[in-house]
Every structure is written in structure tokens, then in C-alpha cells.
N, C-alpha and C positions, 0 to 999 in steps of 0.2 A: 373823845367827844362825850360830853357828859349826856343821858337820859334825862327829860325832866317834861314830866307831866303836867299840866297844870289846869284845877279844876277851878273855872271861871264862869262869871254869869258876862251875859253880852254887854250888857251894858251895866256898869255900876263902876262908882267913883276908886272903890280896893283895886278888880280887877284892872281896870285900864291900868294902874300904876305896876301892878306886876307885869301887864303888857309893855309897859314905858322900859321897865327895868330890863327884860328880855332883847328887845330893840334896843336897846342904851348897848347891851355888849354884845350885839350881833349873836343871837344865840338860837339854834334851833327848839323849837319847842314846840309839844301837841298840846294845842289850845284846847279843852274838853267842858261844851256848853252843861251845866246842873240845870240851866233854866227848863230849856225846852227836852231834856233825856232824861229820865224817871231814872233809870240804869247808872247812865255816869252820876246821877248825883249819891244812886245807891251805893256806888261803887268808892267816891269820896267817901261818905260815912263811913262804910267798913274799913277802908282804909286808916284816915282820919283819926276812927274811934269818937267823932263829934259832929257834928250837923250845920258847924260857917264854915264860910268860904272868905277868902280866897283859899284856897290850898295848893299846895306845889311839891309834887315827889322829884325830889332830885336824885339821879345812882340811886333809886330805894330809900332816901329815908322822907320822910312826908313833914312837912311845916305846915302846921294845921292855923287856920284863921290869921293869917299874914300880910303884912302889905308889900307893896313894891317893896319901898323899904329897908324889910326887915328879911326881905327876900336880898337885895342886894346884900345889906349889912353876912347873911350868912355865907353866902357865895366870897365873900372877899373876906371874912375870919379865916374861911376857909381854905383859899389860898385858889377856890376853883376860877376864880377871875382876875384879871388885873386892874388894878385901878382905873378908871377912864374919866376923862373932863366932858365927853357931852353929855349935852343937856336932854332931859326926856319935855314933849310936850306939852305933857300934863305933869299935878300932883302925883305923887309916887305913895304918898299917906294919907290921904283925905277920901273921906267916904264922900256918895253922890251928894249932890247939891236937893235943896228941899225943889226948887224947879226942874231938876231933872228927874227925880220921884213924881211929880206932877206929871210930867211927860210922859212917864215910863206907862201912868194909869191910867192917861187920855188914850196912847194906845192901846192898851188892852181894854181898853173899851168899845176900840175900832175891830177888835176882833183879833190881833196879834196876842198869840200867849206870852204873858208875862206873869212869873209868882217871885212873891216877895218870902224869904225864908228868915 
């Protein structure tokens, strides 16, 4: 069973799609908030070597600024998955909508932390 970390913000258009892609092949994985953890995000950048996200360590090696995508696309070059027909929910390559930004800053004005990096 492969390890695979994966350093995501809760809400934003990249992550869900590496969410989708995870889901897509039934695969375990520790979801790790940069939003609200000063630490995990510190811990992406060292790792990373750069400051976006999404990021994903797979077995040790780290995909820095990736989308579902290109998360799937390397897992299946790879050989660490097999091909599969369902569908994910969402976009798997599209950053958030300019109304979900909207939202994101309606609440953090309700008092919910939200940073945008």
C-alpha cells in the first residue's frame, strides 16, 4: 500500500480535485490542512522546496503545485494504479470559481480562518 500525504487547503478548486482523484481509486490518504496549521504548511514548503499547493508525497517523492490531474496522470505513468472509468464529482483541474473566492471571504469575515497563499 502505497504512503501518500497530501498537503491541501479545505476548500479550493486544485485540492478537491486531488480529493476527487484519491476517491476516484479508493486510496488511503492523510489529508493535511496548510490553511488552518502554520506547521503543516511549514512542513509542505520544506518539503516542496516552494510555497503552492496542492502538494502530494507519494512513497517519498513529493509533486509540488499539482492538480488531481496530474496527480492521476503520475500514479498511472507510474504503474502505481490502474486505469479506472469512474467519474470524480468534481473538476479534477480547475482552480476555485471567482464565487467560491467570494465565499471563502464572506466567511472569514464571519470569523472562520481563511488565508489565501
Amino acid at each position: 500500500m502505497m504512503k501518500i500525504n497530501a498537503y491541501l487547503k479545505p476548500q479550493c478548486g486544485w485540492s478537491m480535485g486531488v480529493r476527487a482523484i484519491m476517491n476516484k481509486y479508493s486510496l488511503e490518504y492523510t489529508d493535511l490542512d496548510i490553511i488552518n496549521n502554520p506547521q503543516i504548511y511549514a512542513e509542505m514548503v520544506e518539503k516542496s522546496g516552494q510555497p503552492l499547493s496542492p502538494c502530494v508525497e507519494i512513497d517519498g517523492v513529493m509533486l509540488a503545485d499539482v492538480s488531481g490531474e496530474e496527480v492521476e496522470n503520475y500514479m498511472l505513468s507510474n504503474q502505481l494504479v490502474d486505469e479506472s472509468d469512474k467519474s470524480t464529482n468534481v473538476p479534477i483541474d480547475s482552480p476555485c470559481t471567482d464565487e467560491e473566492h467570494e465565499r471563502q471571504a464572506s466567511e472569514s469575515s464571519e470569523g472562520s480562518p481563511v488565508r489565501f497563499f
